[in-house]
VOPAGU-2260 file (C-alpha; in pm, 1 decimal, decimal comma):
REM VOPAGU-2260
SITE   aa  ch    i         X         Y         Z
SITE  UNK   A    0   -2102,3     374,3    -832,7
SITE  UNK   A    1   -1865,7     610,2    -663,7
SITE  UNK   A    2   -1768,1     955,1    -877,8
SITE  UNK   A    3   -1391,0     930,4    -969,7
SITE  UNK   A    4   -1151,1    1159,8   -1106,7
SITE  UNK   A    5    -919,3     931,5   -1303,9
SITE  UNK   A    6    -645,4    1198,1   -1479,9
SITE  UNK   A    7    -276,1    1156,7   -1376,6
SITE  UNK   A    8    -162,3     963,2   -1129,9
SITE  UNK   A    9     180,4    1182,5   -1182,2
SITE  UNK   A   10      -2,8    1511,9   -1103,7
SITE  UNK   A   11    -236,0    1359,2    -808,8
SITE  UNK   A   12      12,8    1242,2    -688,7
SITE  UNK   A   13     273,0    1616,2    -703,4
SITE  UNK   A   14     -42,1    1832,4    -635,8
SITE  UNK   A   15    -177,3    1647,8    -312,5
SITE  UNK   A   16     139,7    1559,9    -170,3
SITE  UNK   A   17      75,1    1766,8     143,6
SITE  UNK   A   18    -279,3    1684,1     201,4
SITE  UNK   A   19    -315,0    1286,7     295,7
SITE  UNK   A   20    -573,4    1403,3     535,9
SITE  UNK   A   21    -842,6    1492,1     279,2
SITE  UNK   A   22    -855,0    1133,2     180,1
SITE  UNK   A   23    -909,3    1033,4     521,0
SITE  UNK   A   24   -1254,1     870,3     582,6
SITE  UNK   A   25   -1446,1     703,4     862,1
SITE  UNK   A   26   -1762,3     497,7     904,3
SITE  UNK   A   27   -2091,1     673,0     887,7
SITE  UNK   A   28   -2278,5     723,6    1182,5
SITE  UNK   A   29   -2562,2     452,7    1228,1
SITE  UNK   A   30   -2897,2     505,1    1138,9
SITE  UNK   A   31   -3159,2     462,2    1399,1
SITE  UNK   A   32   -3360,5     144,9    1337,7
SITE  UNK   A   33   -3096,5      31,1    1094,0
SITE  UNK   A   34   -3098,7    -387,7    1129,5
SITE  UNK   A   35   -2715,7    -482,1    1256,5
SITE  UNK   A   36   -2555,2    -638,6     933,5
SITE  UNK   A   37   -2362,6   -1004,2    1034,1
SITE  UNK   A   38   -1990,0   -1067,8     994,9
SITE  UNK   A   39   -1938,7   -1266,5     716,1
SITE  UNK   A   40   -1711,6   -1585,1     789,1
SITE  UNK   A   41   -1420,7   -1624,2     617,4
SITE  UNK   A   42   -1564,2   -1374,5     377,2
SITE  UNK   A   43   -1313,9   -1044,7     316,6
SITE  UNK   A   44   -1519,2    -980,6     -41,0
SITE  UNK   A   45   -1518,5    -647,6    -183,5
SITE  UNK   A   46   -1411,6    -294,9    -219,6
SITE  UNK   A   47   -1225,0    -165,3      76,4
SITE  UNK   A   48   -1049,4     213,0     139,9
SITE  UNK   A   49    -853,0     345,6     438,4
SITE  UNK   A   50    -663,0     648,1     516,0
SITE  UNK   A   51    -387,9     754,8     321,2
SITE  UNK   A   52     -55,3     651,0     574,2
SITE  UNK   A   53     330,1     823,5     466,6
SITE  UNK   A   54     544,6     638,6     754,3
SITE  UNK   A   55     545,9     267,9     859,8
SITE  UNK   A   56     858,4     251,5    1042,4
SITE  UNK   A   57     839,2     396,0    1439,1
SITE  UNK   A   58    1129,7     572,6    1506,6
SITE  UNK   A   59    1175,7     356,6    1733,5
SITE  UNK   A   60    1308,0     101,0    1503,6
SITE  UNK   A   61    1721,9     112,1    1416,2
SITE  UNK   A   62    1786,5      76,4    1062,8
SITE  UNK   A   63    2100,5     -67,4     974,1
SITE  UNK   A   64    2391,3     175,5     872,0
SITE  UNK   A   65    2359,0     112,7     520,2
SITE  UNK   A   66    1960,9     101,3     523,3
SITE  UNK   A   67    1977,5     465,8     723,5
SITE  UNK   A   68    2246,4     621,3     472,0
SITE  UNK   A   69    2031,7     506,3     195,3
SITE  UNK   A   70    1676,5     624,4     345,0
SITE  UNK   A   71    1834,1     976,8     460,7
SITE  UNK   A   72    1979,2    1021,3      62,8
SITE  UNK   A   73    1636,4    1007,1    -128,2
SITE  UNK   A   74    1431,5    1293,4    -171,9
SITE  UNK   A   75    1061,1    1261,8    -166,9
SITE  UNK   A   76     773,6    1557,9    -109,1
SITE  UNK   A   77     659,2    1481,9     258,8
SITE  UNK   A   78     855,9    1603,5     504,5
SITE  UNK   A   79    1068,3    1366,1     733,1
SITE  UNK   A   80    1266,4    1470,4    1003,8
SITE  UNK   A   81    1560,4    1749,4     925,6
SITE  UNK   A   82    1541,8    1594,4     572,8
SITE  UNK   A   83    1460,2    1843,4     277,3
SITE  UNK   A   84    1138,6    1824,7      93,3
SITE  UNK   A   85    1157,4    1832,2    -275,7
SITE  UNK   A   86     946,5    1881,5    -573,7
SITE  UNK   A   87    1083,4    1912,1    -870,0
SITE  UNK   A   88    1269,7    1649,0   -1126,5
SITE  UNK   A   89    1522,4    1494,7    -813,5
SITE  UNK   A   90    1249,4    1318,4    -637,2
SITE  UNK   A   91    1338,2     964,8    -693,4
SITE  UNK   A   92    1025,0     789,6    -538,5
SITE  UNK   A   93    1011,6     486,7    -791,5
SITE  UNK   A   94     667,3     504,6    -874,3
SITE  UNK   A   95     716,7     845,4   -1048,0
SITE  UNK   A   96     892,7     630,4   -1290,1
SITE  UNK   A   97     620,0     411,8   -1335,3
SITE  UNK   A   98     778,1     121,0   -1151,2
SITE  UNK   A   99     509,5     -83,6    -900,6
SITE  UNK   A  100     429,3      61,2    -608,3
SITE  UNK   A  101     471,8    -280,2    -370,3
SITE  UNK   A  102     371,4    -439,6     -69,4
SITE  UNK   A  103     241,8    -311,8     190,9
SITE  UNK   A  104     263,4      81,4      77,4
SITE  UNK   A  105      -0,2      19,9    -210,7
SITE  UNK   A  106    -244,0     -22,6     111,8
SITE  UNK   A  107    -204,9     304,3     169,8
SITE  UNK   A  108    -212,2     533,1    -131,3
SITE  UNK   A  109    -563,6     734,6    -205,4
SITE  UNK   A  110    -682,2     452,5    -416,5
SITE  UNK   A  111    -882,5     142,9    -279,5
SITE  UNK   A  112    -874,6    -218,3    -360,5
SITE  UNK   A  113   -1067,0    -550,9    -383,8
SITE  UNK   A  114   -1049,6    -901,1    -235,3
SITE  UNK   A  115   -1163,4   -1176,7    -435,2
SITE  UNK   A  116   -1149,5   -1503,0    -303,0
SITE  UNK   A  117   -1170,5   -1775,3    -507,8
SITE  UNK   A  118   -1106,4   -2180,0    -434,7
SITE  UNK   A  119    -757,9   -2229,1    -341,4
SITE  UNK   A  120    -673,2   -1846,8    -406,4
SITE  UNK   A  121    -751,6   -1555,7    -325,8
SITE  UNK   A  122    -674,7   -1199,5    -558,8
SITE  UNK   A  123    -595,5    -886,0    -381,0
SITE  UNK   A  124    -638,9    -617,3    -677,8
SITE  UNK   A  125    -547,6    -240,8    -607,5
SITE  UNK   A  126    -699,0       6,5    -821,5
SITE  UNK   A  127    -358,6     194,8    -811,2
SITE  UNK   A  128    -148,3      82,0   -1123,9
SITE  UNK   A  129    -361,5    -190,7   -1143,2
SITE  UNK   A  130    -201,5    -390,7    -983,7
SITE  UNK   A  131    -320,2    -817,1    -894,9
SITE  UNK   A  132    -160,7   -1027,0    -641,8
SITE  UNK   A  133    -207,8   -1368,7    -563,1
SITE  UNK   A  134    -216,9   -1538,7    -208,1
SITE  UNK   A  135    -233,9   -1901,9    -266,0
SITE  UNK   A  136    -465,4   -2075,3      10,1
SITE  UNK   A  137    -419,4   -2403,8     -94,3
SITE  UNK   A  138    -192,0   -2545,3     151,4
SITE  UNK   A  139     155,5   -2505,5      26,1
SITE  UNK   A  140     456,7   -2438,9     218,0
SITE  UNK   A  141     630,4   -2063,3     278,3
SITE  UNK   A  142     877,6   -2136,8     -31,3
SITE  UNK   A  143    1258,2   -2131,8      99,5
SITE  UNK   A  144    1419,7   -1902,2    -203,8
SITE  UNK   A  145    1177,2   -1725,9    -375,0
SITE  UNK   A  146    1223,7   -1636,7    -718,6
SITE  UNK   A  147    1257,2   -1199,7    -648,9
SITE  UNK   A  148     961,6    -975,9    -753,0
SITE  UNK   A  149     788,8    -710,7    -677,9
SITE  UNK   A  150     429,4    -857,3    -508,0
SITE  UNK   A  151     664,3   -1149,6    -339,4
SITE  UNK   A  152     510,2   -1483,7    -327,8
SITE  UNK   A  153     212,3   -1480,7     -39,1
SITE  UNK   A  154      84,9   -1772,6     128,2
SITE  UNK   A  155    -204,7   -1717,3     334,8
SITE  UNK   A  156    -374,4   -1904,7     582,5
SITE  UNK   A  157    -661,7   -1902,5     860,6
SITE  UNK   A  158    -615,2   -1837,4    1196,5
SITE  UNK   A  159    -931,6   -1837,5    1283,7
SITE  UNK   A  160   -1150,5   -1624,3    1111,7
SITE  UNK   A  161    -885,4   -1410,1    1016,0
SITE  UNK   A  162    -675,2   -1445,7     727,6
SITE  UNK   A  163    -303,2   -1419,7     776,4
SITE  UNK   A  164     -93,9   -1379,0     486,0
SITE  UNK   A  165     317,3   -1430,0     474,5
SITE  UNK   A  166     500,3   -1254,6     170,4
SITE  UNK   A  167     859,8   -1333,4      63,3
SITE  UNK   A  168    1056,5   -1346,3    -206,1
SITE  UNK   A  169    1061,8   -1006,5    -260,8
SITE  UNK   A  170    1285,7    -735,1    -503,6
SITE  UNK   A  171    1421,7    -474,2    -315,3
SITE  UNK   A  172    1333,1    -161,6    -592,6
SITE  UNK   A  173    1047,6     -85,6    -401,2
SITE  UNK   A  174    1013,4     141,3     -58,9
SITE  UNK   A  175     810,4      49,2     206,6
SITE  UNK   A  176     617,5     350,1     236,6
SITE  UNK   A  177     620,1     722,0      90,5
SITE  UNK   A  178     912,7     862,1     250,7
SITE  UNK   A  179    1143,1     641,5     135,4
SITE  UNK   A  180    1226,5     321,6     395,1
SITE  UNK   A  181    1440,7     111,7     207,5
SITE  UNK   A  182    1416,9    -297,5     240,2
SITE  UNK   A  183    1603,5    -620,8     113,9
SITE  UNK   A  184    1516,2    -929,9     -63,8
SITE  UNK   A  185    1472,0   -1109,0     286,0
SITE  UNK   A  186    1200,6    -867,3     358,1
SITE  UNK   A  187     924,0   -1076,0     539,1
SITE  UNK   A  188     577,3    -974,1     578,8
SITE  UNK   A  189     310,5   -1103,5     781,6
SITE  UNK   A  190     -37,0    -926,4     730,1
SITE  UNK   A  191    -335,4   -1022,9     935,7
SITE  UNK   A  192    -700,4    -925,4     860,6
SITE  UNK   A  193    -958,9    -926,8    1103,9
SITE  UNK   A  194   -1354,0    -835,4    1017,5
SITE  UNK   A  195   -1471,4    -593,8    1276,5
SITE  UNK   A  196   -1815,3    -572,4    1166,6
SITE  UNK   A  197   -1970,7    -592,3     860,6
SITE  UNK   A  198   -1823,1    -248,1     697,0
SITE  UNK   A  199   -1511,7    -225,4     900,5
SITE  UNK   A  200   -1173,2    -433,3     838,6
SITE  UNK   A  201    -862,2    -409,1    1070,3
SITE  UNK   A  202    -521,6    -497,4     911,6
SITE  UNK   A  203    -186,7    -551,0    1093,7
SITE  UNK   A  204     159,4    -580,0     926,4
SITE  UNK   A  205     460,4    -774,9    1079,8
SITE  UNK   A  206     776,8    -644,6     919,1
SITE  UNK   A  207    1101,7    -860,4     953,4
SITE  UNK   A  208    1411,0    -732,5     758,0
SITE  UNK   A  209    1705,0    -814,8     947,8
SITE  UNK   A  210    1933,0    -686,3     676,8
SITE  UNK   A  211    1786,1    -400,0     685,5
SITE  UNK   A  212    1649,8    -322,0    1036,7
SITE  UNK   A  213    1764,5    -440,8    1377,4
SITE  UNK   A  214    1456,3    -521,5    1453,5
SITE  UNK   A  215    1098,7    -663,2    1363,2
SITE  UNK   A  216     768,1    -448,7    1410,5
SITE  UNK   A  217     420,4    -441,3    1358,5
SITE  UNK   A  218     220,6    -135,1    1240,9
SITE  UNK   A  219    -159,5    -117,4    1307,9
SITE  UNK   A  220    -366,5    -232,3    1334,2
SITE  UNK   A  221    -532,3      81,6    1074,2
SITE  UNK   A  222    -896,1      59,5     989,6
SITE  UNK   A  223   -1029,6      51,3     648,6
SITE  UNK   A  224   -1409,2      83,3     549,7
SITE  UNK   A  225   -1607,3    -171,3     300,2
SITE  UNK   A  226   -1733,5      38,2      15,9
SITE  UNK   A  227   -2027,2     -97,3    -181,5
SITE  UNK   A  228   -2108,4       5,0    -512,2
SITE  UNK   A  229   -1724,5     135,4    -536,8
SITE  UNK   A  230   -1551,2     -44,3    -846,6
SITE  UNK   A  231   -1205,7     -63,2    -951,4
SITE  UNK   A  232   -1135,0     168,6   -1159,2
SITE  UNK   A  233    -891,0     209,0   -1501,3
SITE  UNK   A  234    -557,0     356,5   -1372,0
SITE  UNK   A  235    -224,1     258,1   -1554,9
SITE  UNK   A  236     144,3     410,8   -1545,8
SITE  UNK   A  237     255,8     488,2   -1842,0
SITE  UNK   A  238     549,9     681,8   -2026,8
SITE  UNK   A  239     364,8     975,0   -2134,0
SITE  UNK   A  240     232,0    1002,6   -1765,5
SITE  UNK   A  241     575,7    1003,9   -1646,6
SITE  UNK   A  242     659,7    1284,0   -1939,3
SITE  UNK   A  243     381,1    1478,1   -1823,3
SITE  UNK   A  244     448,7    1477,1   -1508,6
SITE  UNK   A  245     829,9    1605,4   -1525,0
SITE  UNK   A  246     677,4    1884,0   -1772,3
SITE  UNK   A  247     461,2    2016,5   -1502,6
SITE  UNK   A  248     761,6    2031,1   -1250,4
SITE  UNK   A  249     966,8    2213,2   -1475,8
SITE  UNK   A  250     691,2    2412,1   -1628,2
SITE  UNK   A  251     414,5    2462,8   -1353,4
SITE  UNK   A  252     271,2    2729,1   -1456,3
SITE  UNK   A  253     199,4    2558,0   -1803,9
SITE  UNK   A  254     233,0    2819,0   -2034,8
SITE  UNK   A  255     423,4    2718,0   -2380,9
């Protein structure tokens, strides 16, 4: 089982702001005489981790005018263009107020997740703010208006042996990523796994949000690394970590 540190999210979360690349891992290097593991089929099972990503949106992609007035007003801790950084009480990322982190930027935060696939479903469950979505595999239809939340409804599908998953029907109170990209309720996502090899998972995003940008894109495909023996572990959101959290901004030094 992998060591954890499980305190605050609040205070991982102010006190590594600036160092994403410490979480960053990659595969370990063979060992000689090691017998080549087969791809399972249709089998994404387990406890997978990737890099920690800030940015899904190239600059290359327009944001509308209200999308790009919106993303230039918030105030977040990495540093994004001419925009300030902050870090104090004004940062209004949502998930210093406890609220979900969403689809797709939970892929990339410093915590992993797990795939369970079951018959007709399958669970995605990410360690951070334990959070469980379900992608429904048993044949029904993209629905046409969504009831808004914050996982969206996911459909997923095989193409292959990959699984392809499309998400609508989302909120818009989450951001994309963890400088602040804004999105709509007509946000569409279309994720595609594809098995490598046996430790190694590649996942693409389509992101189509004509409301919000002028165009669609697709970011990856990023690598993530199976991690056996990892488990998900016990991390929740609550008030007092929010409390906590705005005490050591305005008292860092944490003397009385």
């Amino acid at each position: 089982m992998r060591n954890r540190w499980m305190g605050s999210t609040m205070l991982l979360v102010a006190a590594l702001a600036f160092s994403p690349a410490v979480f960053s891992q990659s595969a370990p290097p063979a060992q000689p005489g090691k017998a080549k593991q087969e791809i399972p089929v249709r089998d994404f099972s387990g406890v997978w981790y990737g890099p920690m990503e800030l940015n899904m949106v190239p600059e290359s992609v327009a944001m509308q005018p209200w999308a790009e007035a919106k993303f230039n007003s918030e105030k977040t801790e990495y540093p994004v263009g001419n925009r300030p950084t902050v870090k104090d009480i004004s940062n209004t990322d949502p998930i210093l107020h406890c609220d979900p982190v969403g689809i797709p930027r939970i892929y990339w935060s410093i915590h992993p997740f797990e795939i369970i696939q079951l018959s007709g479903r399958i669970l995605i469950y990410y360690e951070e703010f334990r959070e469980v979505r379900d992608v429904w595999m048993d044949g029904r239809p993209i629905p046409k208006d969504p009831e808004p939340t914050w996982l969206g409804t996911s459909i997923g599908h095989w193409d292959g042996n990959d699984l392809v998953i499309d998400t609508v029907g989302f909120n818009d109170k989450t951001w994309l990523d963890s400088v602040g990209h804004p999105h709509t309720q007509d946000l569409h996502l279309t994720e595609r796994f594809h098995r490598v090899d046996h430790d190694t998972m590649q996942i693409s995003i389509t992101f189509d949000d004509p409301k919000a940008y002028k165009t669609s894109w697709t970011y990856g495909p990023r690598t993530i690394q199976l991690k056996p023996g990892w488990e998900i572990g016990e991390l929740f959101c609550t008030i007092e970590d929010e409390k906590n959290f705005e005490k050591s901004i305005m008292n860092p030094s944490g003397k009385p």
